[in-house]
N, C-alpha and C positions, 0 to 999 in steps of 0.2 A: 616701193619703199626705198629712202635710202641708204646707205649703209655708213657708217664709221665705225674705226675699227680702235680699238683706242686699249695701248699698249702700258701696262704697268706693271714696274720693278717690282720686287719683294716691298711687301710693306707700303708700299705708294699710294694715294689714293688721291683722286681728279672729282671733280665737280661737274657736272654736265647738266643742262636745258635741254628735257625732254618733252613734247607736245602729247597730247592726249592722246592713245592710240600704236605708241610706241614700243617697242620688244626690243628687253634688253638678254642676251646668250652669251653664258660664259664659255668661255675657250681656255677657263684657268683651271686649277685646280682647284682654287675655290676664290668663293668673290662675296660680298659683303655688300650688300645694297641697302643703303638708306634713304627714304623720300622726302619731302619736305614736309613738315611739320604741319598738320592740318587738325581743325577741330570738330569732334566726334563727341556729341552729349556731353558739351560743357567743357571736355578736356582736350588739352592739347595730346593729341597724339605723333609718332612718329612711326613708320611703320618700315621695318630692318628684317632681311632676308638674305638666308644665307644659300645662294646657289655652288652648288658644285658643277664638275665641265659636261657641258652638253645638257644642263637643266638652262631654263627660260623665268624670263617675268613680265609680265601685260601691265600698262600702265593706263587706266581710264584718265584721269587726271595730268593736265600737263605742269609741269614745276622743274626745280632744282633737285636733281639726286646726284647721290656721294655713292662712289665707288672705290672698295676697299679691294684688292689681293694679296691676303699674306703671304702669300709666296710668289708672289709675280705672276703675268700673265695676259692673258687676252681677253677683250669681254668686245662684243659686239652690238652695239644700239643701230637698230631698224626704226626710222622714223616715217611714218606715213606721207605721200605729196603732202605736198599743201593745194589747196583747189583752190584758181583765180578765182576772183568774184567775177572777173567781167566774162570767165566760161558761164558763170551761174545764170548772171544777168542776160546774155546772147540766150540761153537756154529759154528762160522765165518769156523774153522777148517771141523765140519762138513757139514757144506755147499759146501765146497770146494771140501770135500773128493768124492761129491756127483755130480759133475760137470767137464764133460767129457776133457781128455786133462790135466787137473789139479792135480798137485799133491804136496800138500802142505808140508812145510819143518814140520818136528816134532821136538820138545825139547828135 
């Protein structure tokens, strides 16, 4: 995973691009987490959580979240690699290569 560390005054609050699979940990005294806006049986929902330091949050969903600290402080986003495609494709390829009858086109 990789890590940013992302530092905010009293009151401050940043915007961050999070991918699905991400973990966000506070290092503040308390943090304020709002996701983006998504719809849940007709309604818009927004979905706001309030960690305190050394509590976490899991993100399925990749979007736009708003990070609040009213007293300033640290929060930490854990974003997952991202996997090439063409590790995936070289893989698929070799599976293939490996599978009787088959023989796949090369680049």
């Amino acid at each position: 995973m990789r890590t940013q560390t992302i530092r905010l005054a009293r009151g401050q609050a940043m915007q961050v691009w999070l991918p699905a699979g991400s973990l966000v940990v506070s290092n503040a005294p308390a943090a304020r987490i709002s996701e983006a806006p998504h719809w849940q049986a007709e309604q818009l929902r927004i979905r706001r959580t309030e960690l305190a330091d050394g509590q976490s949050m899991h993100f399925e969903h990749p979007g736009w979240v708003e990070i609040l600290t009213p007293r300033g402080g640290e929060v930490l986003c854990l974003r997952p690699e991202a996997h090439s495609w063409r590790r995936a494709w070289n893989s698929l390829l070799r599976l293939l290569a490996r599978t009787p009858g088959v023989t796949p086109a090369r680049r």
